[in-house]
C-alpha positions as CSV (number, residue, x, y, z in Angstrom):
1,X,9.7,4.0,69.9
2,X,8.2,5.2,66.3
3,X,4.7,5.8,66.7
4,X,3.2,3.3,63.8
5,X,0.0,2.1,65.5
6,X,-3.5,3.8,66.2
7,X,-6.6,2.3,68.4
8,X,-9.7,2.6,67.5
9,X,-12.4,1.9,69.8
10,X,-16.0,1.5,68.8
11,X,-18.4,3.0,72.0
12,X,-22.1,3.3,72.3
13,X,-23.5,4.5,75.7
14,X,-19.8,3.8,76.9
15,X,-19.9,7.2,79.2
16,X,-19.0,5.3,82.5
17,X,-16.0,3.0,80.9
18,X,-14.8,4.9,77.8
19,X,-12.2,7.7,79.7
20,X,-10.0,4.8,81.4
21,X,-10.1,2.9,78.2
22,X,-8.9,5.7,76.5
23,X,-6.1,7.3,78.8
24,X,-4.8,3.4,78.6
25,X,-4.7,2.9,75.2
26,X,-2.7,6.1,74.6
27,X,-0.2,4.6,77.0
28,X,0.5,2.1,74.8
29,X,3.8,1.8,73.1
30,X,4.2,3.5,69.7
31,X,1.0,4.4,69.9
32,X,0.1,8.2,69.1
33,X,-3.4,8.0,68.0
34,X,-6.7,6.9,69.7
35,X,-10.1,7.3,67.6
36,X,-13.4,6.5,69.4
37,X,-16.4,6.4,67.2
38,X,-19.4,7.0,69.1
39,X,-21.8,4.8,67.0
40,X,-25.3,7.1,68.0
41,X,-24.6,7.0,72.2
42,X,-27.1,8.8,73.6
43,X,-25.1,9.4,76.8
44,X,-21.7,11.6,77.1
45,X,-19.6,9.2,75.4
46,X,-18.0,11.0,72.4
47,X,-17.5,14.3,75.4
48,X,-16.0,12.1,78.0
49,X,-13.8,10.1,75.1
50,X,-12.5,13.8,73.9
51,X,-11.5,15.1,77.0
52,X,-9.3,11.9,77.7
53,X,-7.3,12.6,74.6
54,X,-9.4,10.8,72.1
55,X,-10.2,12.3,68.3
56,X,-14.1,11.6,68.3
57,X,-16.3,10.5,65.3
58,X,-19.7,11.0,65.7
59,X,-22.7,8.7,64.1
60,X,-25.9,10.5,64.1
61,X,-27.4,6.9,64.5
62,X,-25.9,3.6,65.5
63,X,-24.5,1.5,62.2
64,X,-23.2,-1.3,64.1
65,X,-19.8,-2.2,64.8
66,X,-18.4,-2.6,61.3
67,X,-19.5,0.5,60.5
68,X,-18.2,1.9,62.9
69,X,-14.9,-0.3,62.7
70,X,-14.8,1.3,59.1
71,X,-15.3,4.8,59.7
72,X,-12.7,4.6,62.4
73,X,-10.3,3.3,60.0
74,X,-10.7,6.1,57.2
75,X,-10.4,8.9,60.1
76,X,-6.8,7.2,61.3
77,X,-6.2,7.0,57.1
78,X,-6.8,10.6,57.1
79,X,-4.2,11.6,59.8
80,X,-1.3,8.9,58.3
81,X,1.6,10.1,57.4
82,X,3.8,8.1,54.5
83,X,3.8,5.2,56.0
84,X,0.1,3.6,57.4
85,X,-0.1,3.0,61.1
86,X,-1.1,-0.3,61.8
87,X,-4.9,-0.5,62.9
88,X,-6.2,-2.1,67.1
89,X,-9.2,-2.4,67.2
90,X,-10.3,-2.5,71.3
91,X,-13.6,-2.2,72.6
92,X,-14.7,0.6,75.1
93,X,-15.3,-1.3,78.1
94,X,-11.9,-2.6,78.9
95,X,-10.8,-0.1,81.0
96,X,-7.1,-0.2,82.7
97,X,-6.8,-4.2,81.3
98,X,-6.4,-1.7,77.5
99,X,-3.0,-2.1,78.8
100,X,-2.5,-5.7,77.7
101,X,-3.3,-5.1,74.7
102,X,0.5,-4.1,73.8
103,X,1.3,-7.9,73.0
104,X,-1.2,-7.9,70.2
105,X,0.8,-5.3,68.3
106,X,4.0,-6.9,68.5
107,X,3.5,-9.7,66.3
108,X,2.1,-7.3,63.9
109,X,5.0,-4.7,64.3
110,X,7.9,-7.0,64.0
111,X,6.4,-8.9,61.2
112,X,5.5,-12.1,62.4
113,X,1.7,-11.8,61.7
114,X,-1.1,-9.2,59.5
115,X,-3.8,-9.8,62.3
116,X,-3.5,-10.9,65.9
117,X,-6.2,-11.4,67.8
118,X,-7.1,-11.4,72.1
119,X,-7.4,-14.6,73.4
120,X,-8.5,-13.5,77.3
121,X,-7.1,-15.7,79.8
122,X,-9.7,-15.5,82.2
123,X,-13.4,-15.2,80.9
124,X,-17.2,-15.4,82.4
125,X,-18.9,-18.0,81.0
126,X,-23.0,-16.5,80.9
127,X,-25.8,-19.1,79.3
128,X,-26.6,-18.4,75.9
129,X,-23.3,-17.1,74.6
130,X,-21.5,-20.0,74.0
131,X,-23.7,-20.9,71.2
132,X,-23.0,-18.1,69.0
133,X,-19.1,-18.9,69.6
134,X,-19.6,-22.6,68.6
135,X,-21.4,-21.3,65.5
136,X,-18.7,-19.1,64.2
137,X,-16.3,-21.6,65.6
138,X,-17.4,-23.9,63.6
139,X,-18.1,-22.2,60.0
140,X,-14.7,-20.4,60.4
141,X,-13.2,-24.1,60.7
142,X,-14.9,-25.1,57.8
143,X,-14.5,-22.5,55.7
144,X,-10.3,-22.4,56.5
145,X,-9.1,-25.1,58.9
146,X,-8.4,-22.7,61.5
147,X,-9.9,-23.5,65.0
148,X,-10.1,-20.3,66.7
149,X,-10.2,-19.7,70.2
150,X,-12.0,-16.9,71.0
151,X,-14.0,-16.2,67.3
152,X,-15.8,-13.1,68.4
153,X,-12.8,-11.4,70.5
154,X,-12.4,-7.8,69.0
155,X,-9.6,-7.3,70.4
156,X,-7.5,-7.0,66.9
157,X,-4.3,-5.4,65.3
158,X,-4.0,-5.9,61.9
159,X,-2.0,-4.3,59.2
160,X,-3.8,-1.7,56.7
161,X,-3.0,-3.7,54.1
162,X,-4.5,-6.3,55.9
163,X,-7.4,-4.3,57.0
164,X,-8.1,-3.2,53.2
165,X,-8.2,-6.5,51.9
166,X,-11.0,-7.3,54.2
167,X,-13.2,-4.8,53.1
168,X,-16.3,-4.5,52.7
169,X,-16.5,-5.8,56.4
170,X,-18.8,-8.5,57.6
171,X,-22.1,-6.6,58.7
172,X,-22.6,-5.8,62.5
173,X,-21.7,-8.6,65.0
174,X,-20.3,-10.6,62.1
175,X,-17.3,-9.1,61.2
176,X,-15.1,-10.9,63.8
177,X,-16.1,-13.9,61.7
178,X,-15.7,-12.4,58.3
179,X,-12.4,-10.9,59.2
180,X,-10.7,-14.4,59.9
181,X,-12.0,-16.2,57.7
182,X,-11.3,-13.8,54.8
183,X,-7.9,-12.5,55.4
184,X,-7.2,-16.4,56.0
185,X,-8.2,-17.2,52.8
186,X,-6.2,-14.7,51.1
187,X,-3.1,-16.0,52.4
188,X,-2.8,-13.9,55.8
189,X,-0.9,-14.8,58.5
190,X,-3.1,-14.7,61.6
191,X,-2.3,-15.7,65.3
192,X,-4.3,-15.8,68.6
193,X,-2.3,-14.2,71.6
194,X,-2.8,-14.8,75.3
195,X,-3.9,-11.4,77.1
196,X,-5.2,-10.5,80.6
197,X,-8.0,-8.3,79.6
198,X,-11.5,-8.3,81.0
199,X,-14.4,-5.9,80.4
200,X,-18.2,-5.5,81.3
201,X,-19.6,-9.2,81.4
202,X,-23.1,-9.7,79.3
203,X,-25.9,-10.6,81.7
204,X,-28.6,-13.5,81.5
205,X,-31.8,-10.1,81.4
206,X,-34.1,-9.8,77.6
207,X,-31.8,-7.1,76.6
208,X,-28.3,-9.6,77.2
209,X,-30.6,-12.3,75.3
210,X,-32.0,-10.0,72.7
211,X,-27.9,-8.8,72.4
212,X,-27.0,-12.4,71.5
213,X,-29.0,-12.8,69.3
214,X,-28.3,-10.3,67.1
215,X,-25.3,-11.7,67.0
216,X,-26.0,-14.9,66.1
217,X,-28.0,-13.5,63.2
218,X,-24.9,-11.7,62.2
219,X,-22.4,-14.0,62.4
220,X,-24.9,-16.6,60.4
221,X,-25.1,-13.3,57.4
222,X,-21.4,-13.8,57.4
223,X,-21.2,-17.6,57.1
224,X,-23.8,-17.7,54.8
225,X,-21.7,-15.7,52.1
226,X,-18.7,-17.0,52.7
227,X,-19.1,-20.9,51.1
228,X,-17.3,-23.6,53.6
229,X,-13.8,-24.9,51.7
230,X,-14.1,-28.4,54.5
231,X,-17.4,-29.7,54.6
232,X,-19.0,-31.8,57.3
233,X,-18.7,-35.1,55.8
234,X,-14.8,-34.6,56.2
235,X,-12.8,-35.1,59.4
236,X,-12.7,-32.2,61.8
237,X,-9.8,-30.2,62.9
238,X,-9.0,-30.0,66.7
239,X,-7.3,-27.9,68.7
C-alpha cells in the first residue's frame, strides 16, 4: 500500500505507555510516519518515543493539546512529499488497541469522509466526566445538528485540507469540540466509526477532578465563540 497517512500522538509524562503506542501505530497500513510531540514531559517520554521509531518534537513547556496537535501537524507538513499525508491524531496511552485505529483512515483514504472520528466500543464510565461530554454534546448539536457520540474522543483522521480549514484550533481540551463543529459548518463530511480501543482510565483523586475541569473550561472557551445555529427553544435532534 502507498504510504499517505502520518500519526501524531500528543504525550506528556507518557514514558510507561508511549513505546507500544508507537511500535503499533507504525504497523498501521500506509502508514510511514509517526510524530510524538512531547508537550513539556518531565519523564523519558520524547527518549522512549524515539527509540520506538518515532520523530520527536520537543515543547520546552506544556501548551496543551492543540498546541501540540498543531506543532505535530507542521513537523508531518515538513516531511510531505507532493501529495499531503492525511493527518491521525491518537493519544499516547493506547498502547497495542493503536491497532484499531486502521478503520478510522479508511473512510478518509477512499474518500468517503474529511474527518472520522473513534467511537470506543467499550468505555469506563468514572463520576464527573460525563458532564463535560453532555456539555459539548450539547453545544456541538446546537451549533450543527450533529449528535455526536463520543465528542471529546481524539482519536481523529482527517484530511490536511481538512485539518487546515480548522485552524487556528480550539484552545487546549477544546479542540475536539471546535474541530467538529467547525469543519461541519464548512461543509465537511464527518463520520463516527466503531473501534476497540481502550487506554488509561481517568480516576475519581483531586488531580482526575482538577483534569476535568480543565476541560470543561475548555470546551465552554470553544462554545462560547462558536454562536449556536439551533437554539434551545427549537426541537432537539436524537440519535
Amino acid at each position: 500500500m502507498t504510504a499517505d497517512t502520518a500519526v501524531v500522538i500528543p504525550a506528556k509524562n507518557e514514558g510507561e505507555r508511549i513505546g507500544a503506542t508507537v511500535t503499533t501505530a507504525l504497523t498501521l497500513p500506509g502508514v510511514d510516519l509517526v510524530v510524538v510531540v512531547d508537550d513539556g514531559s518531565g519523564d523519558q517520554t520524547g527518549r522512549v518515543a524515539r527509540a520506538a521509531g518515532a520523530r520527536v518534537v520537543r515543547h520546552s513547556r506544556n501548551r496543551g493539546k492543540a498546541a501540540a496537535m498543531e506543532s505535530g501537524a507542521e513537523a508531518v507538513r515538513l516531511l510531505d512529499g507532493d501529495v499531503p499525508r492525511h493527518l491521525l491524531f491518537l493519544d499516547a496511552d493506547l498502547g497495542q488497541t493503536a491497532a484499531a485505529a486502521e478503520r478510522l483512515i479508511t473512510p478518509v483514504r477512499s474518500g468517503e469522509a474529511d474527518m472520522s472520528i473513534a467511537v470506543f466500543a467499550t468505555r469506563v464510565k468514572l463520576g464527573g466526566h460525563g458532564l463535560v461530554v453532555r456539555v459539548a454534546r450539547d453545544g456541538i448539536r446546537r451549533a450543527t445538528g450533529f449528535v455526536a457520540a463520543q465528542p471529546l474522543n481524539g482519536q481523529r483522521c482527517l484530511t490536511r485540507d481538512a485539518f487546515e480549514a480548522a485552524r487556528p484550533l480550539a484552545h487546549g481540551f477544546g479542540v475536539e469540540t471546535g474541530l467538529t463543529i467547525d469543519l461541519l459548518r464548512k461543509g465537511y463530511r464527518v463520520v463516527e466509526v466503531p473501534v476497540e480501543m481502550t487506554h488509561r482510565a481517568t480516576g475519581t483523586d483531586w488531580h482526575a477532578q482538577l483534569h476535568r475541569a480543565k476541560q470543561l473550561r475548555d470546551v465552554a472557551r470553544a462554545l462560547a465563540t462558536r454562536e449556536p445555529l439551533i437554539h434551545d427553544n427549537l426541537p432537539k435532534f436524537r440519535r
